[in-house]
N, C-alpha and C positions, 0 to 999 in steps of 0.2 A: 782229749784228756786221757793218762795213760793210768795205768790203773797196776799199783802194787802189792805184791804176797810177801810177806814177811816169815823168816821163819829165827825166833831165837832158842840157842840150846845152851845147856848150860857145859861152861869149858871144863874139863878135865881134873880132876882130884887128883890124881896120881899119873905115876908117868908109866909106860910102858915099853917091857923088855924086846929088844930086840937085838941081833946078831951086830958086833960092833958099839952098842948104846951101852955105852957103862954109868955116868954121872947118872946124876940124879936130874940134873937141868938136860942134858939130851933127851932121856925118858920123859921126862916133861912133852920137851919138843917133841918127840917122836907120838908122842899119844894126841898132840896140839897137830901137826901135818896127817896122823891117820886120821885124824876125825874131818879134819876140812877138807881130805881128799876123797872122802867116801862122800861127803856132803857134796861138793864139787861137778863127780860124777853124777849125779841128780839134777846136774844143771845147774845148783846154788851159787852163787857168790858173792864171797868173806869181803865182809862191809867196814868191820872195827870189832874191836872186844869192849866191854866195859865193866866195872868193879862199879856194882849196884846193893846197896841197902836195904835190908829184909827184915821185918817185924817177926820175931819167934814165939810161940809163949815157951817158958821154964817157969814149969812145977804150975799150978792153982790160978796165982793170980799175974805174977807178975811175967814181963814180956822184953825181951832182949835184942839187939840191932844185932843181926849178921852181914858178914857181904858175901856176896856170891859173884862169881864170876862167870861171866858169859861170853859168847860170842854174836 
């Protein structure tokens, strides 16, 4: 029986600049390929992403759905 390490992180907020990246969807990518190639070089490897649902609280009592995005 083989036996798995998992590792999830969460994807990227913002995209980031690079020489040639102008849109806003490259910088996206561009921040989306540096993060999984730094992960990568560690050996990791990019299984899926998924858009998951998070319980927040806002203010005192009451509590709000966010989604997060991961990898």
């Amino acid at each position: 029986m083989s036996q798995y390490e998992y590792k999830v992180v969460p994807a990227p907020k913002t995209g980031l600049k690079a020489k040639g990246v102008k849109s806003s969807e490259e910088r996206f990518a561009n921040a989306l390929q540096t993060a999984m190639n730094e992960l990568g070089a560690d050996g990791w490897e990019f299984q899926r992403t998924d858009t998951l649902p998070c319980e927040e609280r806002s203010g005192f009592t009451k509590r709000v759905t966010t989604f997060q995005n991961m990898l």
